[in-house]
C-alpha positions as MATLAB code, in Angstrom:
seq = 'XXXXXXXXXXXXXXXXXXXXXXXXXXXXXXXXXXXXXXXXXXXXXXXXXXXXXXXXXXXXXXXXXXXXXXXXXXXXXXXXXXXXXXXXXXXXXXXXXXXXXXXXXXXXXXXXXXXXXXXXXXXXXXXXXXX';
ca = [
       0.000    0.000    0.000;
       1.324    3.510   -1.067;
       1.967    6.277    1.041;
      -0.940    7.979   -1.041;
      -3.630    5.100   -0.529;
      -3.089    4.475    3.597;
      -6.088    5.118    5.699;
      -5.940    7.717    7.843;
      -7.279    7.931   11.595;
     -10.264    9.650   12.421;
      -9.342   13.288   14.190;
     -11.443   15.675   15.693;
     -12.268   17.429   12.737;
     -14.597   14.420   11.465;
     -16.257   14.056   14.812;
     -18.953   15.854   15.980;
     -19.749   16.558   19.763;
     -21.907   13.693   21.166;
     -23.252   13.580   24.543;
     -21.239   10.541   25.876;
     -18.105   12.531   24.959;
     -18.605   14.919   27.716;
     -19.263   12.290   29.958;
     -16.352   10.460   29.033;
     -14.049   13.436   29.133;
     -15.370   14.112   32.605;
     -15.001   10.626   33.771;
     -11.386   10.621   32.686;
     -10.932   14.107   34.797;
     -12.479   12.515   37.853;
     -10.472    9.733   37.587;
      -7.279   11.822   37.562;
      -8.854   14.246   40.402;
      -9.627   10.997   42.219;
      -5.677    9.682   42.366;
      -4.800   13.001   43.195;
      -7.048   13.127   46.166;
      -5.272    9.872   47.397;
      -2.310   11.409   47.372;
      -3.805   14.099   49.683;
      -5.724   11.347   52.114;
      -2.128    9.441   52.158;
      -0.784   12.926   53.445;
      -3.486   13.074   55.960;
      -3.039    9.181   57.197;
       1.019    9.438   57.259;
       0.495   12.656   59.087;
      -1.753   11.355   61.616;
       0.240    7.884   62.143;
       3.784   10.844   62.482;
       2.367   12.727   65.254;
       0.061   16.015   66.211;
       2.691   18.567   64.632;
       1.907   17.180   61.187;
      -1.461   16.545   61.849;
      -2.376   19.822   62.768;
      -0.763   21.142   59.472;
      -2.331   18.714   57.177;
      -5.663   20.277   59.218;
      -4.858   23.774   58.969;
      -4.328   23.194   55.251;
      -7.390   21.168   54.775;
      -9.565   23.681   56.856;
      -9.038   26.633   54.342;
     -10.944   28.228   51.989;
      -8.784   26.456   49.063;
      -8.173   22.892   50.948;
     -12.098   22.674   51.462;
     -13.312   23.461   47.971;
     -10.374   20.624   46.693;
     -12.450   18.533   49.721;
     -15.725   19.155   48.388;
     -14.212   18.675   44.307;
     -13.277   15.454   45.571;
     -16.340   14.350   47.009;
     -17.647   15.321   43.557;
     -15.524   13.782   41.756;
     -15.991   10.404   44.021;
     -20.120   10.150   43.658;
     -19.181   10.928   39.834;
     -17.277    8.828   38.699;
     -18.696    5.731   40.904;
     -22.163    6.656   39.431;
     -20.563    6.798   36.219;
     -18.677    3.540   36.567;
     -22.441    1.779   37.830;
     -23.792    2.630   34.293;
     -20.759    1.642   32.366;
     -21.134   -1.709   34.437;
     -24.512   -1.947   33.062;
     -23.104   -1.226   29.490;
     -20.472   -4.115   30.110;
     -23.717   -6.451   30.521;
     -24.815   -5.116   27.428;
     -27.705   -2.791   28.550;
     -28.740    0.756   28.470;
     -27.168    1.339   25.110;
     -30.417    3.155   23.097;
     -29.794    6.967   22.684;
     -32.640    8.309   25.057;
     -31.250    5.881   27.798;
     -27.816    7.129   27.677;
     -29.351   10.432   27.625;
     -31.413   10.285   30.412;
     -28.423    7.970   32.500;
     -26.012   10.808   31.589;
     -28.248   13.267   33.399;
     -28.891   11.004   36.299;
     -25.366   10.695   36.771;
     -24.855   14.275   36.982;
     -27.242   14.947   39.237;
     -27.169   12.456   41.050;
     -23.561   13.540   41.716;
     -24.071   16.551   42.680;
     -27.341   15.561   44.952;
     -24.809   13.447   47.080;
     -22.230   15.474   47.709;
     -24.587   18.071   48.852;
     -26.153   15.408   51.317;
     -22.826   14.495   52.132;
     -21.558   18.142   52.969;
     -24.843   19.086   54.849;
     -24.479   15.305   56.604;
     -20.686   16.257   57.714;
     -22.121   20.268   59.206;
     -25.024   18.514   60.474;
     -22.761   16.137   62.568;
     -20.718   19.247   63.669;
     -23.047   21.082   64.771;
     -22.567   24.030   62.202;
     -25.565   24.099   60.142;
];
């Protein structure tokens, strides 16, 4: 075969936007947000297990303005991508694959993501006694 006569790959200038490509894309992010949040609860368990000098700073840090918004982007990120991962178990059985069912699984996923990290944050207040 010719250099003339190869096929050439798909790019993004043949696809259009779909749907699932968001949600795709944004399952990939989680999943990236998600290791990088381990890293961060590593830092918090090594930190406890060292002693109440480091513990305290890992606090400090996680008790700011910035430290709880990367808190509450992880929570996110967690109830996303598991509820994500729940219908992409179903489409490894084979079901849920008709356009208005990815559609409307799509949107449950996203709101249902952000639904339970709201319960979650008001839960963790609640059980502080702040709200």
């Amino acid at each position: 075969m010719s250099q003339a006569n190869r096929p050439l790959s798909p790019h993004l200038q043949v696809y259009t936007f779909h749907f699932t490509m968001m949600w795709s894309i944004i399952h990939r992010i989680t999943g990236l947000g998600l290791g990088l949040g381990t890293i961060w609860l590593t830092w918090w368990l090594i930190a406890a297990a060292t002693g109440p000098e480091a513990f305290d700073a890992v606090q400090i840090f996680s008790g700011t303005f910035i430290g709880r918004l990367l808190l509450f982007g992880f929570t996110w990120a967690l109830m996303f991508h598991t509820l994500n991962g729940v219908r992409h178990l179903f489409w490894d059985i084979g079901k849920g694959f008709e356009m208005d069912t990815v559609e409307a699984t799509g949107w449950a996923v996203a709101i249902g993501s952000v639904v339970l990290t709201l319960g979650i944050w008001v839960y963790g207040y609640m059980s502080m006694g702040v709200l």
